[in-house]
BAZA-521929 format. One record per residue (C-alpha): residue in three letters; x, y negated, z. Coordinates in pm, whole numbers, plus 32768, in hexadecimal, padded with zeros to 4 digits. Layout:
BEGIN
r ALA&X X&Y Y&Z Z
...
END
This chain:
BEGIN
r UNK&X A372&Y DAE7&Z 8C09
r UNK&X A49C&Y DBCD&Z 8BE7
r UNK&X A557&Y DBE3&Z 8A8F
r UNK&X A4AA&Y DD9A&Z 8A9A
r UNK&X A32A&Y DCF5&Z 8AB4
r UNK&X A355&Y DBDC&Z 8966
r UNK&X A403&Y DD04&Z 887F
r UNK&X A2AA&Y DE02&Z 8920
r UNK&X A1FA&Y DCD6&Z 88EF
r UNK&X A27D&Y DC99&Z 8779
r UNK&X A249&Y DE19&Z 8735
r UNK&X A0E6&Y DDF0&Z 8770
r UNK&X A0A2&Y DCC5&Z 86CC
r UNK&X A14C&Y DD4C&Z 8598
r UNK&X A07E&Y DE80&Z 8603
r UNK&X 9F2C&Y DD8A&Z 85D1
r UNK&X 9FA4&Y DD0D&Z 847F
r UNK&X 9FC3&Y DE4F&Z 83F1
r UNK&X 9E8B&Y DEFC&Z 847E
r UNK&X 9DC4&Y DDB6&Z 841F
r UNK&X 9E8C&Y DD9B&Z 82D4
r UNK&X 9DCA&Y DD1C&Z 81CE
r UNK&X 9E27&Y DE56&Z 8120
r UNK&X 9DB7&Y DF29&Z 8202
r UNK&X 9C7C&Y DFEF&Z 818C
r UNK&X 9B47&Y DFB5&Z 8288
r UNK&X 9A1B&Y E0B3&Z 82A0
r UNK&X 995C&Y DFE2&Z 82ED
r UNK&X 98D8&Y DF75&Z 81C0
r UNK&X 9857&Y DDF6&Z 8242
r UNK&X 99C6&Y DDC3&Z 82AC
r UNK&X 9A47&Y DE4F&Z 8167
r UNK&X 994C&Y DD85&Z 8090
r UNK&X 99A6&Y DC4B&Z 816C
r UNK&X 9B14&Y DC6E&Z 816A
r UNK&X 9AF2&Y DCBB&Z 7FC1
r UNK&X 9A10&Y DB8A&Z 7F81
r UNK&X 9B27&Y DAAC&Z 804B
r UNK&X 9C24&Y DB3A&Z 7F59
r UNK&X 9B60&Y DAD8&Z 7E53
r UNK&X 9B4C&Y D96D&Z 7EC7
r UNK&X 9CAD&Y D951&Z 7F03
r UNK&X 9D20&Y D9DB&Z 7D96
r UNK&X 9C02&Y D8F0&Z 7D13
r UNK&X 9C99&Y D7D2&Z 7DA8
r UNK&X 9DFA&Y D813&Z 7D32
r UNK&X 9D98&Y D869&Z 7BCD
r UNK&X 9CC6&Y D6DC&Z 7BF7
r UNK&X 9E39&Y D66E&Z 7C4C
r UNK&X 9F2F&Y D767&Z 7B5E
r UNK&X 9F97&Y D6C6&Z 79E9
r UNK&X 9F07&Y D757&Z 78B6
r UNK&X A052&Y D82F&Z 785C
r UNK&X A00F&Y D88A&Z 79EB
r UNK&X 9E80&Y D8F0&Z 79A8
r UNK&X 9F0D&Y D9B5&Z 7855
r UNK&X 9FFE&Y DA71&Z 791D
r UNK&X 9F0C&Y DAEA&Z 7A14
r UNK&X 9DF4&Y DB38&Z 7916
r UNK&X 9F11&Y DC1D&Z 789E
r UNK&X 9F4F&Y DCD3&Z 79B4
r UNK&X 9E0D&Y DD06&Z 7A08
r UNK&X 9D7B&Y DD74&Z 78C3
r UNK&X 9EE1&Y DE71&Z 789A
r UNK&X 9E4D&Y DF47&Z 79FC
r UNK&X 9D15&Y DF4B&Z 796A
r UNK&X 9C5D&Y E04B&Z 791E
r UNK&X 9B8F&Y E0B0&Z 77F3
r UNK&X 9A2B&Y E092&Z 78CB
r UNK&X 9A93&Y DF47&Z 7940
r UNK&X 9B23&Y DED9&Z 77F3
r UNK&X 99CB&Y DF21&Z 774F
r UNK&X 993A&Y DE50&Z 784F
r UNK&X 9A1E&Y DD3B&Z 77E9
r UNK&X 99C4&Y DD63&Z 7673
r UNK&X 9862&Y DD7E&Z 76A9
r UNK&X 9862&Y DC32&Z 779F
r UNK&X 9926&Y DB74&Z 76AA
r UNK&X 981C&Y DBBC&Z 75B1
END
């Protein structure tokens, strides 16, 4: 393989990342509930793993791009 085919070959694997990015929005919905639900796993697993101070810190962050709807939602849960 020449040196020109592994940097075409890099551009399209970098190409793959980014099209199949996690952040990439799907329409299809299945995907896109699929690939949200994994998130969800993932950030479920680290907050299992993260301090307390670490768990306050991203309750914080969360709650400050909030928005009123979903802050209701909170207060009504917590209830």
């Amino acid at each position: 393989m020449s040196l020109g085919n592994l940097s075409l070959k890099s551009l399209e694997v970098e190409s793959f990342h980014t099209r199949f990015s996690a952040w990439t929005p799907f329409k299809n919905q299945s995907l896109n509930r699929q690939l949200f639900q994994e998130r969800v796993t993932l950030i479920s697993h680290w907050f299992d793993l993260w301090t307390n101070k670490q768990r306050q810190e991203f309750l914080f962050m969360i709650l400050s791009r909030s928005s009123k709807s979903q802050l209701r939602l909170l207060h009504i849960m917590l209830l």
